[in-house]
C-alpha positions in Angstrom: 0.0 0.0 0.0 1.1 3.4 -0.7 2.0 5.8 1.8 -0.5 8.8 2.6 1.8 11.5 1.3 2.6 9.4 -2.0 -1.2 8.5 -3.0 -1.3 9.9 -6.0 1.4 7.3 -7.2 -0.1 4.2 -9.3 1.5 1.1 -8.3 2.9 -0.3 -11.4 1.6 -3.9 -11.2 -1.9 -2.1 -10.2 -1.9 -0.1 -13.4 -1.0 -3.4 -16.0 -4.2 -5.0 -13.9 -6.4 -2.2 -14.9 -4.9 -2.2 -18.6 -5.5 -5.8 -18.9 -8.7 -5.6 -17.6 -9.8 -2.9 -20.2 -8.6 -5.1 -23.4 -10.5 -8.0 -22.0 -13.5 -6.0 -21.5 -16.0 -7.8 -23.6 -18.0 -4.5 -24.3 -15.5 -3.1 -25.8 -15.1 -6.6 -27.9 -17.8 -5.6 -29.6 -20.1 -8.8 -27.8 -23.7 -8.0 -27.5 -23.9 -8.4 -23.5 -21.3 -9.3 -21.1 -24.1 -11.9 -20.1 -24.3 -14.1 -22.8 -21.4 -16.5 -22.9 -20.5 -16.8 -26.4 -20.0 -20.2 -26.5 -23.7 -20.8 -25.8 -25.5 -21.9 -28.9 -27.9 -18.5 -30.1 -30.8 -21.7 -30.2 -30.5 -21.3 -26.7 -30.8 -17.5 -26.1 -33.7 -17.2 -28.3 -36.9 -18.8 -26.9 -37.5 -22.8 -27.5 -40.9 -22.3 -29.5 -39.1 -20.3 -32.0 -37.9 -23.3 -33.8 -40.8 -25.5 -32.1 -43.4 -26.8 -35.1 -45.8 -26.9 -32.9 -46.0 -23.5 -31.5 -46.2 -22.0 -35.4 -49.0 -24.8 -36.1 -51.1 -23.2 -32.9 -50.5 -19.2 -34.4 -51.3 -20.6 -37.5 -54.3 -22.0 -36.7 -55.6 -19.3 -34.4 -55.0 -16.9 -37.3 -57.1 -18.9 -39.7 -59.7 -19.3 -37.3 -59.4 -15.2 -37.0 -59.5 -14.8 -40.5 -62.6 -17.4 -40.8 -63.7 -15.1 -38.2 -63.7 -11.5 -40.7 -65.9 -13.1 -43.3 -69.2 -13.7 -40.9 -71.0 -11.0 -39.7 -70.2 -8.9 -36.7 -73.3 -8.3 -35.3 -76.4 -10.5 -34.7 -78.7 -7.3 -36.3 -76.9 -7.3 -39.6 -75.3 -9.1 -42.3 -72.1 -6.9 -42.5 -68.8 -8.5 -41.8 -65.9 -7.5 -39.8 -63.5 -7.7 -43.0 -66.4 -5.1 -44.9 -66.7 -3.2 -41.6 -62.3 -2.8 -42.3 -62.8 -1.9 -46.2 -65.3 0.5 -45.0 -62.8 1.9 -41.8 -63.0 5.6 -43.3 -66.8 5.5 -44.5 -67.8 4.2 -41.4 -66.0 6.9 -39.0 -67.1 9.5 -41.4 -70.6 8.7 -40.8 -70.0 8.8 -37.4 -68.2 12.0 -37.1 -71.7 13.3 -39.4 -74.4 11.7 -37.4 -72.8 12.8 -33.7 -71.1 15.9 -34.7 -73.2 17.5 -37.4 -76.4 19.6 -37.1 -77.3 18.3 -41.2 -78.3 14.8 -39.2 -81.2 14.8 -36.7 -81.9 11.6 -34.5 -81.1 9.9 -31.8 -78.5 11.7 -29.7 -75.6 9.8 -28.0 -74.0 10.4 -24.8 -70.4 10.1 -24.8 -70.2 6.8 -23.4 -72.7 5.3 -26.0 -70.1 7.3 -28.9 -67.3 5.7 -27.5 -68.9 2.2 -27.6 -70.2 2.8 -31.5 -66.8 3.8 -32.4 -64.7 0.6 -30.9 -67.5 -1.1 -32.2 -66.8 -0.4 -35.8 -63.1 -0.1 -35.5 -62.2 -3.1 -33.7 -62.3 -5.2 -36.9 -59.3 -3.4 -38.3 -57.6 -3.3 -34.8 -57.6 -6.3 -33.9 -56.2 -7.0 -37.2 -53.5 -4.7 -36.9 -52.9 -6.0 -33.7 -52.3 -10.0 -35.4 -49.8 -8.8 -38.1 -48.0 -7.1 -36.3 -47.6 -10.1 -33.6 -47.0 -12.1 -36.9 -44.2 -9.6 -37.9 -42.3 -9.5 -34.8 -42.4 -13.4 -35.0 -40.9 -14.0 -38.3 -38.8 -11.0 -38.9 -38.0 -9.5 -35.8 -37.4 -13.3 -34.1 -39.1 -11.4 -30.9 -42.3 -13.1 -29.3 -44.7 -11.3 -28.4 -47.9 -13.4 -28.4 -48.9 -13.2 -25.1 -48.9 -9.2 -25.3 -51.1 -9.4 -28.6 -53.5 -11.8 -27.3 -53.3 -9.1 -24.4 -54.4 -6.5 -26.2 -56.7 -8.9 -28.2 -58.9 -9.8 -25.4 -58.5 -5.8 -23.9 -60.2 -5.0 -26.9 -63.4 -7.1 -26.4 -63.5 -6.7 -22.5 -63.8 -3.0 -23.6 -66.8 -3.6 -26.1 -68.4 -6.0 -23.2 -67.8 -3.7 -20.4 -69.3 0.0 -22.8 -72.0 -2.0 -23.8 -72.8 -3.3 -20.7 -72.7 0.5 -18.8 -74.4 1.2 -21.9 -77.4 -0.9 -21.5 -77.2 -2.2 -18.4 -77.6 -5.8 -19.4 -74.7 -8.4 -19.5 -74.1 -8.8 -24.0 -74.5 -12.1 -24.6 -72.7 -13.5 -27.3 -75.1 -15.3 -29.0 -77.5 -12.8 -28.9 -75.7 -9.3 -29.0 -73.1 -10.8 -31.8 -72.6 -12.3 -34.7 -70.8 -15.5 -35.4 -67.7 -13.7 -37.0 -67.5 -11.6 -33.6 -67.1 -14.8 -31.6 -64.7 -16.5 -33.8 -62.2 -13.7 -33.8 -63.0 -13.5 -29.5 -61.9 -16.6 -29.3 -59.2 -17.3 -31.9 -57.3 -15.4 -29.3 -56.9 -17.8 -26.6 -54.0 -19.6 -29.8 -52.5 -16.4 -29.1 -51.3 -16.6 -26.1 -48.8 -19.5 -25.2 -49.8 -20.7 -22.0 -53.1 -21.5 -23.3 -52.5 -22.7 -26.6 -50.2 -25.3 -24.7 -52.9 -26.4 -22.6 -55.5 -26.3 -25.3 -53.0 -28.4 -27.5 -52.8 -31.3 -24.8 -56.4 -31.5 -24.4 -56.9 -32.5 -28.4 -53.8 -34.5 -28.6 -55.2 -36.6 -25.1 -58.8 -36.6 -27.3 -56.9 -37.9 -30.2 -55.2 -41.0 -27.8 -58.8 -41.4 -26.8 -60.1 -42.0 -29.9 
């Protein structure tokens, strides 16, 4: 140790320690993160279901189920899809934006809360589908997962329709009378979304199949 009055002196076998210690730093390498040993395969960095057949085959077939889903109608009162409520995203908020907001249109007038619920109503279509390819893009581009945040925001989007309609009303919306069969497809093809239930989904059918 050096003495009090010469502390400002480096030891020299102190300063090759630090020197070394610099060069080796893996940061300044150029590695990613001092945390991933680089003699770990990247397979197993990046999540198993990645590379997992099975996992695609349940996105796969929740997404088909969703798109299945777009071409019934949305609502038990009409025969209008959710993918026609998506090609018609612009007419339809125009019409609202008219009908609530425009003295040309005289009818029925809508609180706020009941606005809010005819609104998410007719945009949730193209949400929701937003929502999938863009899970679908972080998947096979990106190599990030983020299915259990879309089916998240998936089911947020209903709970919100459910809980508007049911201030709205004051009534519990039952599906199979306050939607159409498209509406419940696309409710459901959520649960593929997320992994956890997928998974368990996927063990029930393949127990069925042993059944059988």
């Amino acid at each position: 140790m050096n003495n009090e009055s010469e502390w400002w002196k480096v030891d020299e076998s102190e300063k090759i320690h630090q020197e070394n210690t610099v060069h080796n730093s893996p940061i300044l390498e150029g590695k990613i993160s001092p945390l991933i040993d680089e003699n770990v395969p990247i397979e197993e960095v990046i999540p198993k279901h990645f590379s997992s057949n099975d996992r695609k085959m349940e996105l796969v077939a929740s997404s088909t189920i969703f798109a299945i889903g777009l071409l019934f109608p949305w609502a038990y009162w009409v025969e209008i899809s959710g993918l026609s409520y998506i090609i018609q995203t612009l007419e339809n908020f125009s019409w609202f934006i008219e009908y609530n907001y425009s003295d040309s249109v005289v009818g029925y007038e809508y609180n706020f809360l009941e606005q809010i619920g005819w609104l998410l109503f007719i945009i949730s279509p193209i949400l929701l589908s937003i929502n999938l390819v863009v899970m679908w893009y972080y998947y096979l581009e990106k190599k990030i997962d983020i299915t259990k945040t879309s089916s998240y925001i998936h089911f947020s989007i209903f709970i919100a329709i459910f809980v508007i309609s049911f201030i709205n009303r004051g009534a519990i919306p039952w599906l199979t009378e306050e939607y159409g069969f498209g509406f419940n497809l696309m409710l459901f093809s959520g649960l593929g979304l997320n992994p956890h239930t997928s998974s368990k989904i996927s063990e029930i059918i393949r127990e069925y199949r042993q059944i059988l």
